[in-house]
NUNUTI-455393 format. One record per residue (C-alpha): residue in three letters; x, y negated, z negated; residue number from 1. Coordinates in steps of 0.1 Angstrom, whole numbers, plus 5000, padded with zeros to 4 digits. Example, Ala and Ser with C-alpha at 12.3 -4.5 7.8 and 13.67 -1.06 7.14 Angstrom:
<sites>
@residuo ALA | X 5123 | Y 5045 | Z 4922 | num 1;
@residuo SER | X 5137 | Y 5011 | Z 4929 | num 2;
</sites>
This chain:
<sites>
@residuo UNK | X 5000 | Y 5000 | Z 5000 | num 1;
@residuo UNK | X 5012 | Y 4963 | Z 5009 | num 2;
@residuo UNK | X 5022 | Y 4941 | Z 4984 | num 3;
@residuo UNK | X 5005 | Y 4910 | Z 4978 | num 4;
@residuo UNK | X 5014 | Y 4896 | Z 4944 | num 5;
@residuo UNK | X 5042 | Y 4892 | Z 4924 | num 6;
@residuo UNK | X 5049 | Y 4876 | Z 4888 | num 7;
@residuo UNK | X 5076 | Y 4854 | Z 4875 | num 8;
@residuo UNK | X 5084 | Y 4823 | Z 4852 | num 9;
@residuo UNK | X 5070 | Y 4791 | Z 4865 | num 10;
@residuo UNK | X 5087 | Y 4760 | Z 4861 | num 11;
@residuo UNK | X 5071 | Y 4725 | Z 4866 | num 12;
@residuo UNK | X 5038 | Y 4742 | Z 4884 | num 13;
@residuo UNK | X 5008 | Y 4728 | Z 4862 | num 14;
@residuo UNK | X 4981 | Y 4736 | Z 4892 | num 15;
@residuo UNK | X 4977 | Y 4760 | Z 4915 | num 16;
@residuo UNK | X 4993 | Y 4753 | Z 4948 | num 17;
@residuo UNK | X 4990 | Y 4767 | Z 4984 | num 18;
@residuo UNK | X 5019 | Y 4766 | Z 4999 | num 19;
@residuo UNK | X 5035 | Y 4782 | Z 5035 | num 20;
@residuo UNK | X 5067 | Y 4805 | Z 5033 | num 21;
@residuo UNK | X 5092 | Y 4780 | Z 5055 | num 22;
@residuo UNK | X 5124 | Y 4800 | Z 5052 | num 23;
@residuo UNK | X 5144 | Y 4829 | Z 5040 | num 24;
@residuo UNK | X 5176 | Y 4818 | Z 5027 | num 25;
@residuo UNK | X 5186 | Y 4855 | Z 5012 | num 26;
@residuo UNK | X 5168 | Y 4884 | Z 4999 | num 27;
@residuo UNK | X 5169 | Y 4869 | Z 4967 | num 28;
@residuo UNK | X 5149 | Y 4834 | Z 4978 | num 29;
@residuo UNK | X 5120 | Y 4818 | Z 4995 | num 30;
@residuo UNK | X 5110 | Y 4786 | Z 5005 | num 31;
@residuo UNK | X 5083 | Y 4774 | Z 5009 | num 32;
@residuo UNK | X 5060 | Y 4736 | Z 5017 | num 33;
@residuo UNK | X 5036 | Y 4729 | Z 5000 | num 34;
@residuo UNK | X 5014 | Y 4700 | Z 5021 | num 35;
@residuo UNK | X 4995 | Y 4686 | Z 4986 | num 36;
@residuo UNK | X 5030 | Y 4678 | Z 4971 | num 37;
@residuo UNK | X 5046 | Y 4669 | Z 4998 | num 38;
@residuo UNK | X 5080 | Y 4692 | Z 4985 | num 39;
@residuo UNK | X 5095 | Y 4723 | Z 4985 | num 40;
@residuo UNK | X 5087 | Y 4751 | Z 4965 | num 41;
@residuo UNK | X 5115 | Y 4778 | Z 4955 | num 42;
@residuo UNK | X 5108 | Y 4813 | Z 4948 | num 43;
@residuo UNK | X 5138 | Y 4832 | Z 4938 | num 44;
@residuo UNK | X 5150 | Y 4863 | Z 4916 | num 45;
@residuo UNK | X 5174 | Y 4840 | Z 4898 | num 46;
@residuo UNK | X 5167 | Y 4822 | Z 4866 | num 47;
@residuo UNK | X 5171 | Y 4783 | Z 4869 | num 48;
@residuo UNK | X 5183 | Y 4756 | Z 4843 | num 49;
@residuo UNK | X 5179 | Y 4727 | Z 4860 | num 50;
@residuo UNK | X 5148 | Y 4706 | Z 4852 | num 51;
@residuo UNK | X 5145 | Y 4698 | Z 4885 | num 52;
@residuo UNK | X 5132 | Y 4730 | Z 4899 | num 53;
@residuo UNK | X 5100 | Y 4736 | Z 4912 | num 54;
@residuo UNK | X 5086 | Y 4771 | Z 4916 | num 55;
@residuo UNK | X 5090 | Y 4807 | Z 4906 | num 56;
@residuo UNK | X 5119 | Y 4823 | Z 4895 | num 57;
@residuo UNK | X 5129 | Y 4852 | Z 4876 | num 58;
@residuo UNK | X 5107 | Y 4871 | Z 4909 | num 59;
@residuo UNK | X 5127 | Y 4906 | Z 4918 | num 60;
@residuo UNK | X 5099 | Y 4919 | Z 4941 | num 61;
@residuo UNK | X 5099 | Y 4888 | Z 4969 | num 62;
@residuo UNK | X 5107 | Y 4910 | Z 5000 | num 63;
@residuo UNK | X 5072 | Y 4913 | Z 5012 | num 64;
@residuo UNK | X 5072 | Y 4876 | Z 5020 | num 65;
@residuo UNK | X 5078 | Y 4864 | Z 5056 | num 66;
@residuo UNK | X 5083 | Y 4831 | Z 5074 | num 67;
@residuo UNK | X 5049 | Y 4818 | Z 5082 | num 68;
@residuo UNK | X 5032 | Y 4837 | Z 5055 | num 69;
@residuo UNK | X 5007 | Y 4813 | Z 5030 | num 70;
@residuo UNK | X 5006 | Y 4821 | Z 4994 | num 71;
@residuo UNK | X 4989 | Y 4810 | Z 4962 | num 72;
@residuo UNK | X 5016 | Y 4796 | Z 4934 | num 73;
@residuo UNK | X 5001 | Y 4798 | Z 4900 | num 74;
@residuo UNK | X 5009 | Y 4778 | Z 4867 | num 75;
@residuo UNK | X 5011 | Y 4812 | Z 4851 | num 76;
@residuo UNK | X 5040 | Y 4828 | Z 4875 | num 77;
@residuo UNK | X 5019 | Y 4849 | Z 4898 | num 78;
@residuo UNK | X 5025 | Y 4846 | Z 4936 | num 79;
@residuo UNK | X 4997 | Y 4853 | Z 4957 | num 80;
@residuo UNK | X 4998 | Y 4863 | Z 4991 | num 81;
@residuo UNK | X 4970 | Y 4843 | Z 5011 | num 82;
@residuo UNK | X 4979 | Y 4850 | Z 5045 | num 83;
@residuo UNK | X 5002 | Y 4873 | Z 5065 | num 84;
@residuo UNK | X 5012 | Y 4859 | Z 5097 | num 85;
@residuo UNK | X 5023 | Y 4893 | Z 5114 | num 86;
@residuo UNK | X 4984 | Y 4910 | Z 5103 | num 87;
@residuo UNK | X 4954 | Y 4913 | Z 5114 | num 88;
@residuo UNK | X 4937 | Y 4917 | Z 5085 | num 89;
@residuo UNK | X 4934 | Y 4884 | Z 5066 | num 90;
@residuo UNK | X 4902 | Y 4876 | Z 5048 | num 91;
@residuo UNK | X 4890 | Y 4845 | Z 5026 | num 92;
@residuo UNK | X 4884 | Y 4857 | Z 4994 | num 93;
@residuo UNK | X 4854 | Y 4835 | Z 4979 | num 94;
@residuo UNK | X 4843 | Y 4846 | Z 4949 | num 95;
@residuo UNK | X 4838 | Y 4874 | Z 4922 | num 96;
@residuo UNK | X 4799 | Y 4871 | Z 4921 | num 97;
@residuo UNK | X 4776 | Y 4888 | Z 4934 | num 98;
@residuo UNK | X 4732 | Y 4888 | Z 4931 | num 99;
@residuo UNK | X 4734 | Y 4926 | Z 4942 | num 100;
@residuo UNK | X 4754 | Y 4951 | Z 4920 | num 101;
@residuo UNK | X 4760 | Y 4982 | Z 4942 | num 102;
@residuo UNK | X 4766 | Y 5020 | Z 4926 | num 103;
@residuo UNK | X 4797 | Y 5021 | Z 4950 | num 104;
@residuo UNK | X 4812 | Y 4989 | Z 4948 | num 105;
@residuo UNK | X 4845 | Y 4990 | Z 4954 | num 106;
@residuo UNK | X 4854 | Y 4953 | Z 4940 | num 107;
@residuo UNK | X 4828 | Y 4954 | Z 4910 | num 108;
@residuo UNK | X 4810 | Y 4917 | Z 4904 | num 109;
@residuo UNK | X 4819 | Y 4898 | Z 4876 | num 110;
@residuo UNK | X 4801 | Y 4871 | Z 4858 | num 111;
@residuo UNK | X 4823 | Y 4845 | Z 4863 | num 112;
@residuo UNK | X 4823 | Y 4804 | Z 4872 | num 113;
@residuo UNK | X 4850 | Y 4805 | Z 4898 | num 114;
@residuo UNK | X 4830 | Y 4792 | Z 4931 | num 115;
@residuo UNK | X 4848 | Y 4755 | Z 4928 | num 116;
@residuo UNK | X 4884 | Y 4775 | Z 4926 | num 117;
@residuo UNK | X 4880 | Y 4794 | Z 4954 | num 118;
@residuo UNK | X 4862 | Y 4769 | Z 4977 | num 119;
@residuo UNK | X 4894 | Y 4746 | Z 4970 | num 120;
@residuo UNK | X 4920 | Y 4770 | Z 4978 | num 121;
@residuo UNK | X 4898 | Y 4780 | Z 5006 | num 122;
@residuo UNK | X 4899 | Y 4744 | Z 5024 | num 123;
@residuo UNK | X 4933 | Y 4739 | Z 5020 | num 124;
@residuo UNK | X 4945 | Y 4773 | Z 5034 | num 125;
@residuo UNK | X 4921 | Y 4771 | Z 5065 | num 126;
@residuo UNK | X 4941 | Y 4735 | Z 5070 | num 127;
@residuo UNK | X 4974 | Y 4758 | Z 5071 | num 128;
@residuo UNK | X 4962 | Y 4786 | Z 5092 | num 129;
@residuo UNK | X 4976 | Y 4789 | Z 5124 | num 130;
@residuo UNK | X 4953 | Y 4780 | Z 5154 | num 131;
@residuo UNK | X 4963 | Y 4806 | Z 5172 | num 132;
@residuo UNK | X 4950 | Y 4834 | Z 5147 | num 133;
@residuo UNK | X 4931 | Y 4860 | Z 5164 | num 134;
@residuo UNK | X 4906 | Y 4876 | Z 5136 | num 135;
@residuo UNK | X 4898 | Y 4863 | Z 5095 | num 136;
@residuo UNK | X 4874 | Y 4877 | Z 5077 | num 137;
@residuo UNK | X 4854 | Y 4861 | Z 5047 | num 138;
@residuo UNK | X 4844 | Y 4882 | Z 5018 | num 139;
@residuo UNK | X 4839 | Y 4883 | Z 4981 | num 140;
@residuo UNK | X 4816 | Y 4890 | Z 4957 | num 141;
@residuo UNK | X 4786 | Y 4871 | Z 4979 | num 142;
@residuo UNK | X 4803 | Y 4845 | Z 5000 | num 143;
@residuo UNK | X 4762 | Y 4833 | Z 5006 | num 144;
@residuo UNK | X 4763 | Y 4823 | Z 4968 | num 145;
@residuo UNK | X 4788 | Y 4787 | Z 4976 | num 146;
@residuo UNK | X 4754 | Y 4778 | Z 4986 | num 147;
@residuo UNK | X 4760 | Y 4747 | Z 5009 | num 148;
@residuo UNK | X 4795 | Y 4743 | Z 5004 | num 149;
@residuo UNK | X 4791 | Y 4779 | Z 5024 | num 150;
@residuo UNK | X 4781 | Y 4762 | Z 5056 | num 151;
@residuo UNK | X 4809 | Y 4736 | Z 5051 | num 152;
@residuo UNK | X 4833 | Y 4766 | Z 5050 | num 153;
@residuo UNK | X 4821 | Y 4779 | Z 5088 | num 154;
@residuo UNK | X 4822 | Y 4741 | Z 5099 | num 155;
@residuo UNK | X 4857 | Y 4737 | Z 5083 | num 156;
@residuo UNK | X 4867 | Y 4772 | Z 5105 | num 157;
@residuo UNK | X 4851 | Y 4761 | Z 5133 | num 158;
@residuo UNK | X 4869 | Y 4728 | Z 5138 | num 159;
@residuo UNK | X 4904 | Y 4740 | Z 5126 | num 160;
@residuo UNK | X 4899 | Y 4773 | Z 5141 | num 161;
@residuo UNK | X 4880 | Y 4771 | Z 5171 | num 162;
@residuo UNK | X 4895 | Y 4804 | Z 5186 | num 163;
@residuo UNK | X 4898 | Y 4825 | Z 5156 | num 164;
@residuo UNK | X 4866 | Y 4859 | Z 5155 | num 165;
@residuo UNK | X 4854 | Y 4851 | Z 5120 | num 166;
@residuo UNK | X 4836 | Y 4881 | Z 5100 | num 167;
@residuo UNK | X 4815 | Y 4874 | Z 5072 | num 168;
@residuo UNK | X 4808 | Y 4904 | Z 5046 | num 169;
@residuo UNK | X 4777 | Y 4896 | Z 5029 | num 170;
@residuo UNK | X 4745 | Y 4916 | Z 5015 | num 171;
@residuo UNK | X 4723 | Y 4888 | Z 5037 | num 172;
@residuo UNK | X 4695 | Y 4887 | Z 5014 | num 173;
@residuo UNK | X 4701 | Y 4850 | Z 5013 | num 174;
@residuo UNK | X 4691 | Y 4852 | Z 5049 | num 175;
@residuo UNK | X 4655 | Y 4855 | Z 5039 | num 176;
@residuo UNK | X 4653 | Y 4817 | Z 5036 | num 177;
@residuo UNK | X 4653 | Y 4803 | Z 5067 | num 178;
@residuo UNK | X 4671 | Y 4768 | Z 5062 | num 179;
@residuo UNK | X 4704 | Y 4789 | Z 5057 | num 180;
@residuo UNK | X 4702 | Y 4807 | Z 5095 | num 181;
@residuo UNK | X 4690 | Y 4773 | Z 5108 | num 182;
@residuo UNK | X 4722 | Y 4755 | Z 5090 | num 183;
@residuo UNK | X 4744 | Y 4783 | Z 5103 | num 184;
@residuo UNK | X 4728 | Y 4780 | Z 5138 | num 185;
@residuo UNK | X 4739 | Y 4743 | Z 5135 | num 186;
@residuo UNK | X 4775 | Y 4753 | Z 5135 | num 187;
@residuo UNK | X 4775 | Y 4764 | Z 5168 | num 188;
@residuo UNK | X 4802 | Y 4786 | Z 5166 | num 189;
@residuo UNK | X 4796 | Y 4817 | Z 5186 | num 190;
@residuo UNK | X 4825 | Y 4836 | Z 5172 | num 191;
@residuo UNK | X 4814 | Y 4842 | Z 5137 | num 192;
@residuo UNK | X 4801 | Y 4875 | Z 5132 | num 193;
@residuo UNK | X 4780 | Y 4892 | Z 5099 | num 194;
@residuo UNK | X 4783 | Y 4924 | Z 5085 | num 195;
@residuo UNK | X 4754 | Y 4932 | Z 5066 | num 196;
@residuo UNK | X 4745 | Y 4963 | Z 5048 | num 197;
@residuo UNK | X 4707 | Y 4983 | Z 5049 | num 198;
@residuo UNK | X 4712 | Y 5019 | Z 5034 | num 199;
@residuo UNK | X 4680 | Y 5032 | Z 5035 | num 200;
@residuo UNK | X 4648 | Y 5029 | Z 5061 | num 201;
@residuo UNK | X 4627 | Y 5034 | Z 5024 | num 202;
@residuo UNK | X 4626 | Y 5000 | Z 5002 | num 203;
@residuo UNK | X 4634 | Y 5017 | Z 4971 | num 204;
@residuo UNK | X 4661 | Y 5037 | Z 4980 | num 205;
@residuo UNK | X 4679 | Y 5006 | Z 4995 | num 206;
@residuo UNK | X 4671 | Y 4986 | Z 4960 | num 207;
@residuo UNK | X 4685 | Y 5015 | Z 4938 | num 208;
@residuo UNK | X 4716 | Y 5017 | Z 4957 | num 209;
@residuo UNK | X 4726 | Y 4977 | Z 4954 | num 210;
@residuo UNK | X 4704 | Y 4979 | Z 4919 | num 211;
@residuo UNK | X 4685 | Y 4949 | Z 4931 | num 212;
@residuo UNK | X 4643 | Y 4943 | Z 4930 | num 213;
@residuo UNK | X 4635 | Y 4933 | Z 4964 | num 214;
@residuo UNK | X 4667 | Y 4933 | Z 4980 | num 215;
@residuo UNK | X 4653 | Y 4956 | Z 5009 | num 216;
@residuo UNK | X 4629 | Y 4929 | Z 5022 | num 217;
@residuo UNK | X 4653 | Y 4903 | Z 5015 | num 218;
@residuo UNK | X 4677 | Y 4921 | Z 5041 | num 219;
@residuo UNK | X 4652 | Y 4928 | Z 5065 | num 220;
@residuo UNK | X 4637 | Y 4895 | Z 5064 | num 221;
@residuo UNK | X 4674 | Y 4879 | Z 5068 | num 222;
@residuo UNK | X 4682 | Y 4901 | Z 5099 | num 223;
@residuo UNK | X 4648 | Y 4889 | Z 5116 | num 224;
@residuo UNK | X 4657 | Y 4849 | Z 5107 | num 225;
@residuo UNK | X 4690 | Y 4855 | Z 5119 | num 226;
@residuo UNK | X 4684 | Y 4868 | Z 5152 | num 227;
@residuo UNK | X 4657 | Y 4844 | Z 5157 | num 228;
@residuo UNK | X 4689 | Y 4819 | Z 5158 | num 229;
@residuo UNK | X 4707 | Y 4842 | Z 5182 | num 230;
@residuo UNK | X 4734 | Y 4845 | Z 5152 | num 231;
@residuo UNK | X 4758 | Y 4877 | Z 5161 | num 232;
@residuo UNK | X 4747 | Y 4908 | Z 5132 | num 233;
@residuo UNK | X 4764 | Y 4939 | Z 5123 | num 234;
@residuo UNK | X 4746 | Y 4964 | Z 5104 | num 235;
@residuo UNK | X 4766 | Y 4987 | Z 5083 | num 236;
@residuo UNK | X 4758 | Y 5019 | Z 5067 | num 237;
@residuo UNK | X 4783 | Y 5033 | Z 5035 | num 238;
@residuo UNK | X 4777 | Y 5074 | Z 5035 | num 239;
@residuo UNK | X 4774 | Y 5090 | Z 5000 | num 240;
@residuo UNK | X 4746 | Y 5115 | Z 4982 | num 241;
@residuo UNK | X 4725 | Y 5088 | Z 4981 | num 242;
@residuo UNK | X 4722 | Y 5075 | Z 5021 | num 243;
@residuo UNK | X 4731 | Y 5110 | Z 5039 | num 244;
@residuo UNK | X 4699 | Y 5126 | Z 5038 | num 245;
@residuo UNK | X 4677 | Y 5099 | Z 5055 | num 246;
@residuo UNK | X 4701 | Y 5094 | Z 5080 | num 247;
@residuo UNK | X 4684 | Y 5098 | Z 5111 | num 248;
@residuo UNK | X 4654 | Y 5083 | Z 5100 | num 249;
@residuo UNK | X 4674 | Y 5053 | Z 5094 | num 250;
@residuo UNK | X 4693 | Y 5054 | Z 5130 | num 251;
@residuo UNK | X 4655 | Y 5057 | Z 5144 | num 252;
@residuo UNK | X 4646 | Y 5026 | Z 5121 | num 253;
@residuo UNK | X 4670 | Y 5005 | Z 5132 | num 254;
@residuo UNK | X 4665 | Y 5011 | Z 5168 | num 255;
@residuo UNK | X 4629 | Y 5004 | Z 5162 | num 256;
@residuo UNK | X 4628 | Y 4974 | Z 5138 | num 257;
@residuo UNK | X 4667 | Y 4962 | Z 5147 | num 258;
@residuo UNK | X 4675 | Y 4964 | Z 5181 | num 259;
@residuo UNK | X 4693 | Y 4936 | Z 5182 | num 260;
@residuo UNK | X 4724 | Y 4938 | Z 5160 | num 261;
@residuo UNK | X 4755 | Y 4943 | Z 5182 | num 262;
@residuo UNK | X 4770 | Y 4969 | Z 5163 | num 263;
@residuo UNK | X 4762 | Y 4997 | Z 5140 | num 264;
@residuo UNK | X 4790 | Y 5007 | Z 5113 | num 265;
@residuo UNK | X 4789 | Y 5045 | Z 5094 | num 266;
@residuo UNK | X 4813 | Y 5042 | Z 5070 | num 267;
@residuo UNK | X 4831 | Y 5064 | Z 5049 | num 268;
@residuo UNK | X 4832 | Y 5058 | Z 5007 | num 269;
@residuo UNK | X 4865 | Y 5043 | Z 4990 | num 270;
@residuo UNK | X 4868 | Y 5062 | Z 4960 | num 271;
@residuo UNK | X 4870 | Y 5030 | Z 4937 | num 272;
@residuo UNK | X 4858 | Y 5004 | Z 4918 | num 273;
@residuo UNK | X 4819 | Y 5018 | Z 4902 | num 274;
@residuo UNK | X 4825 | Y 5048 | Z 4921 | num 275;
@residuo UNK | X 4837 | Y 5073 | Z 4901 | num 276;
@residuo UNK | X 4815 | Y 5058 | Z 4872 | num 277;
@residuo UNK | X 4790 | Y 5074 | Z 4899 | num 278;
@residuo UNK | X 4810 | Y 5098 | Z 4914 | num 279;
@residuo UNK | X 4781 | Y 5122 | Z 4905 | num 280;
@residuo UNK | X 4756 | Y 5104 | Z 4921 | num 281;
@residuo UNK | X 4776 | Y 5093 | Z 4953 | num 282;
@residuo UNK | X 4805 | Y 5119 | Z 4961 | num 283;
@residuo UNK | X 4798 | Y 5141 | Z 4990 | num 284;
@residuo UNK | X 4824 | Y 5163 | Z 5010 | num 285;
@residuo UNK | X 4820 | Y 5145 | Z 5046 | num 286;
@residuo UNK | X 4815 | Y 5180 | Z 5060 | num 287;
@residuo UNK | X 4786 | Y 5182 | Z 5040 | num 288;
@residuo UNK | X 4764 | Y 5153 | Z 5063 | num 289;
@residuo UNK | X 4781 | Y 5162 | Z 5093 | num 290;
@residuo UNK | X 4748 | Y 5174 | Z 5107 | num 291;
@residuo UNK | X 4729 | Y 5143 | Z 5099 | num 292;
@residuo UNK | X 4762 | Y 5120 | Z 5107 | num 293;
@residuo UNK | X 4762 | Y 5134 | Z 5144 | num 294;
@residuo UNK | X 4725 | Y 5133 | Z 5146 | num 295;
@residuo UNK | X 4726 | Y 5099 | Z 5138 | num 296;
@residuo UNK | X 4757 | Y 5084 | Z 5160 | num 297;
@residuo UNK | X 4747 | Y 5101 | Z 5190 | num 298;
@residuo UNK | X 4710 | Y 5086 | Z 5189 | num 299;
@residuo UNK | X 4715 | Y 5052 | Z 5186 | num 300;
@residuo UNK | X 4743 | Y 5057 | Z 5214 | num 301;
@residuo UNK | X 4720 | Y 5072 | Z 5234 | num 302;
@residuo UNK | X 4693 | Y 5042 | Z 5232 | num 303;
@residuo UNK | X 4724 | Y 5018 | Z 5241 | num 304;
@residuo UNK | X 4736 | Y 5005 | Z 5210 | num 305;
@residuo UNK | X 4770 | Y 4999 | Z 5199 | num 306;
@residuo UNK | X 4782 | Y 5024 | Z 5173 | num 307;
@residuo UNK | X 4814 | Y 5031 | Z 5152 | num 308;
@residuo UNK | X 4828 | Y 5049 | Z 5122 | num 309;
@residuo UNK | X 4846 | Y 5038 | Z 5102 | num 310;
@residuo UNK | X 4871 | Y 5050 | Z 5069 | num 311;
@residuo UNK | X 4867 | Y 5086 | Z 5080 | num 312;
@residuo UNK | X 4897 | Y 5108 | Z 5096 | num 313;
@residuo UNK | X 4893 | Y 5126 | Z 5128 | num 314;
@residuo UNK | X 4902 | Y 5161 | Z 5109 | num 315;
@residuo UNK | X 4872 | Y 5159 | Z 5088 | num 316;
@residuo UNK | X 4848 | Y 5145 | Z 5119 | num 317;
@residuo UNK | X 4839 | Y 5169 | Z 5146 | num 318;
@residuo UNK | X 4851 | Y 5163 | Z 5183 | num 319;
@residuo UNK | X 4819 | Y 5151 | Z 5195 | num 320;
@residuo UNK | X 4822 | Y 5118 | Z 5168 | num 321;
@residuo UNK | X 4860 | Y 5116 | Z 5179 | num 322;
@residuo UNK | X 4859 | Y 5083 | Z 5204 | num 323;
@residuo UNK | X 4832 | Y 5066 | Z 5176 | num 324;
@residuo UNK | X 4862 | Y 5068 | Z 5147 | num 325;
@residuo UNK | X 4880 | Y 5033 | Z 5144 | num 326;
@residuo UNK | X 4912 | Y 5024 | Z 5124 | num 327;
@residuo UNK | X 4889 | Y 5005 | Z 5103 | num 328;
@residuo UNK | X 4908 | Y 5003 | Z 5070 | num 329;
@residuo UNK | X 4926 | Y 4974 | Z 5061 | num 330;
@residuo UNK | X 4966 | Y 4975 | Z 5066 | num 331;
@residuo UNK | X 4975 | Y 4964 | Z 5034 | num 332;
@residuo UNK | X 4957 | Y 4997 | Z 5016 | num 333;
@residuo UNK | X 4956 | Y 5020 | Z 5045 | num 334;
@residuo UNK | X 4979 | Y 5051 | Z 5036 | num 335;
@residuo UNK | X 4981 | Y 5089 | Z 5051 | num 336;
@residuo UNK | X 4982 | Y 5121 | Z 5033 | num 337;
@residuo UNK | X 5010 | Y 5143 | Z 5033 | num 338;
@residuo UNK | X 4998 | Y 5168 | Z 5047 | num 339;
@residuo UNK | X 4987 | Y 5143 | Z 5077 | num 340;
@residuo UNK | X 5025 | Y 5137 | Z 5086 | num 341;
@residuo UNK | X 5025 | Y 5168 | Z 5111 | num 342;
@residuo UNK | X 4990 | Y 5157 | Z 5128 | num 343;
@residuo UNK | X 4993 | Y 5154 | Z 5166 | num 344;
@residuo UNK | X 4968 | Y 5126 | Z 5159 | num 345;
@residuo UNK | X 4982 | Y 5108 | Z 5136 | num 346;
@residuo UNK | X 4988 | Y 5073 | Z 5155 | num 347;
@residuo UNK | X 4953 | Y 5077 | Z 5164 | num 348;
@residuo UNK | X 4934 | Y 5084 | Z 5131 | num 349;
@residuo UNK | X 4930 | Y 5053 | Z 5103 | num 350;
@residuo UNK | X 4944 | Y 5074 | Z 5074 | num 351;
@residuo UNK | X 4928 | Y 5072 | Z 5041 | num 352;
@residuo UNK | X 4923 | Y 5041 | Z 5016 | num 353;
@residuo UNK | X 4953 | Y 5041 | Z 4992 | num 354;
@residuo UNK | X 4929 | Y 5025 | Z 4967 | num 355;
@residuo UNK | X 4906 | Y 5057 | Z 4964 | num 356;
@residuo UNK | X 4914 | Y 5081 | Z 4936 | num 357;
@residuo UNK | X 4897 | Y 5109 | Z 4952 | num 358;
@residuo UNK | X 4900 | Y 5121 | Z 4985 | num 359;
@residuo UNK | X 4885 | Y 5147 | Z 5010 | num 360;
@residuo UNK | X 4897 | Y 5185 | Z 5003 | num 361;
@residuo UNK | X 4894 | Y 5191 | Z 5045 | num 362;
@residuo UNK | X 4918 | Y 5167 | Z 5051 | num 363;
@residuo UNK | X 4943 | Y 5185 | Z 5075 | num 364;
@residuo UNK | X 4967 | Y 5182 | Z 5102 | num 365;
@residuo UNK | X 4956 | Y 5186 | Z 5136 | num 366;
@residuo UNK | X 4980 | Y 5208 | Z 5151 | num 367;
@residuo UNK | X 4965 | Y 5223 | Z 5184 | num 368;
</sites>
C-alpha cells in the first residue's frame, strides 16, 4: 500500500498549510512552496536548531514524496499527501459525515464539525492542481452535506479545471430536492460525473443496508431530478449477503425505472471499516452469487447499458464476466496475493484491496 502520511516535529507551523513539493535536494529533504505564505517549507530527516526553520523535521519516511506532488503540513507534525502528480487516483476528501450509516462502510461516519476545514483546504489545493489533470474524484463521508458551499466546490473545479473528469461519490438522497440538481445544472460542466449507490429494487432492503428511513425514495427521487437536468449518473451496486439474492430483479429494475444512467457498477466488498462488525451479515464467498452476478451483467448488457465490475479478480469470476472486470481499485491500496505472482493474468486483473482483512479462499493463479 502507498504511503500518504508521515509524522515529524513541526517547527514555526501554527496552521495548516498546503503546500506543493518544489524540489528534492537529497533523500533526506523536501522542498516545498507554499502560495498562502509566500515561503519555503522544509521537510527533512534532520533535526534543526535554527529558529528560523520552517517545516517538518525529524521525518525518516519522506521517499514517497515527488516533485509536483501537493501535501497537507500540520501544526502537529503530520504530512499529508493531497495529491500525486504521477496518479490517477486523486480524490478531494470533504468530510467525515455522513446522513446514511451503511453495514459495510469502509470509512465509517463520524460525528464531527470538520466541513469548514475541509472546504478550506479543498479551495486552496484545486488553486494548485495542475490544469492538465486527467481524472479527481470527490468523496467523503457525504460530500452533498457542504450544502451550498458544495456547488461552489464544482464551480471552483470547473473554472480551474476545465479539462479534468470529476467523480463525485455520494449516496444522492440530497438529490431528492430539486434546487440542488437545478444549481448543479447551473455549472455547466459536462464532465462531472456521480456515483450513486441503490442496493435493493425493495425500499426496505435498501434502508436497512445504509440504516436510513426513507433513504430508498430519497435515491430514486434524486436519480429522476438528476436526469431531468441531463446530469451524467452512475449507479453502483456493492455485492454481500445482503444485495446478492435480488440481483436480477434489481438489474431488471434498473432497466425499467433507470434507463438512463450511463454506467452500472457490481462491485466487490473491502473487507474494512463496519464490515467485519458485520462480517456475519455481509460476507459471502464470490463463487457463492456467481449465478445471480452473471444473470445480472449479461442482462443489462443485453438491453444496451454500460456495465462493469469492479474490486473482483478474474480467478474468482467466470470467463463469461472476464471483459466486464475493471482495475477498479485505487493504486494507493491495491495489492496482489501471493499466490497471484504466477497468474498469466496478472497485468490484467486489479488485485485485491490491501485494506481488507479478509479475502476470497478461491483466489488462484491462472495458469493455463
Amino acid at each position: 500500500m502507498i504511503q500518504l502520511k508521515a509524522k515529524g516535529i513541526a517547527q514555526n507551523i501554527t496552521y495548516s498549510i498546503v503546500a506543493e513539493v518544489v524540489s528534492l535536494p537529497g533523500k533526506d529533504e523536501v522542498h516545498c512552496y507554499a502560495p498562502d505564505i509566500n515561503d519555503k517549507i522544509i521537510i527533512a530527516s534532520e533535526l534543526f536548531e535554527s529558529p528560523h526553520f520552517i517545516g517538518i523535521m525529524g521525518i525518516t519516511n519522506i521517499n514517497h514524496l515527488e516533485v509536483g506532488d501537493i501535501v497537507l503540513i500540520h501544526p502537529n507534525g503530520m504530512v499529508y499527501t493531497l495529491f500525486r502528480k504521477n496518479s490517477s487516483h486523486n480524490s478531494l476528501f470533504i468530510t467525515d459525515r455522513c446522513n446514511s450509516n451503511c453495514l459495510m462502510c469502509s470509512q465509517p461516519p463520524k460525528n464531527v464539525d470538520d466541513l469548514d476545514y475541509y472546504y478550506h483546504i479543498n479551495s486552496r489545493l484545486i488553486d494548485m492542481i495542475p490544469p492538465t489533470t486527467r481524472e479527481l474524484g470527490i468523496t467523503g463521508g457525504e460530500p452533498t452535506l457542504l450544502g451550498q458551499r458544495f456547488i461552489e466546490l464544482l464551480s471552483h473545479i470547473t473554472r480551474k479545471l476545465p479539462n479534468t473528469e470529476v467523480h463525485v461519490l455520494t449516496n444522492g438522497r440530497s438529490f431528492a430536492w430539486k434546487n440542488i440538481p437545478k444549481a448543479i445544472f447551473d455549472v455547466n460542466n459536462p464532465r462531472i460525473v456521480f456515483g450513486i449507490p441503490l442496493y435493493s429494487d425493495y425500499h426496505l432492503l435498501h434502508d436497512y443496508i445504509v440504516q436510513a428511513k426513507n433513504a430508498y425514495f430519497q435515491t430514486l427521487l434524486g436519480f429522476h431530478n438528476m436526469a431531468r437536468y441531463g446530469l451524467r449518473l452512475e449507479l453502483r451496486i456493492v455485492l454481500h449477503r445482503q444485495t446478492y439474492k435480488r440481483l436480477s430483479m434489481l438489474a431488471k429494475f434498473i432497466f425499467k425505472n433507470l434507463p438512463f444512467v450511463e454506467h452500472v457498477a457490481f462491485m466487490g466488498l473491502e473487507y474494512t471499516g463496519y464490515t467485519p462488525k458485520n462480517g456475519e451479515l455481509l460476507w459471502i464467498e464470490p463463487d457463492e452469487y456467481s449465478n445471480e452476478l452473471e444473470e445480472s451483467v449479461l442482462f443489462l448488457d443485453s438491453m444496451g447499458m454500460n456495465v462493469s465490475i469492479y474490486n473482483l479478480q478474474l480467478c474468482i469470476l467466470r470467463p463469461s464476466l472476464w471483459k466486464f472486470a475493471r482495475k477498479s481499485i485505487s493504486d494507493w491500496k491495491r495489492d496482489y496475493l501471493s499466490q497471484c505472482q504466477q497468474c498469466l493474468l496478472l497485468n490484467e486483473c486489479g488485485g485485491v484491496f490491501a485494506t481488507s482483512k479478509k479475502h476470497s479462499e478461491h483466489i488462484k493463479a491462472i495458469t493455463s
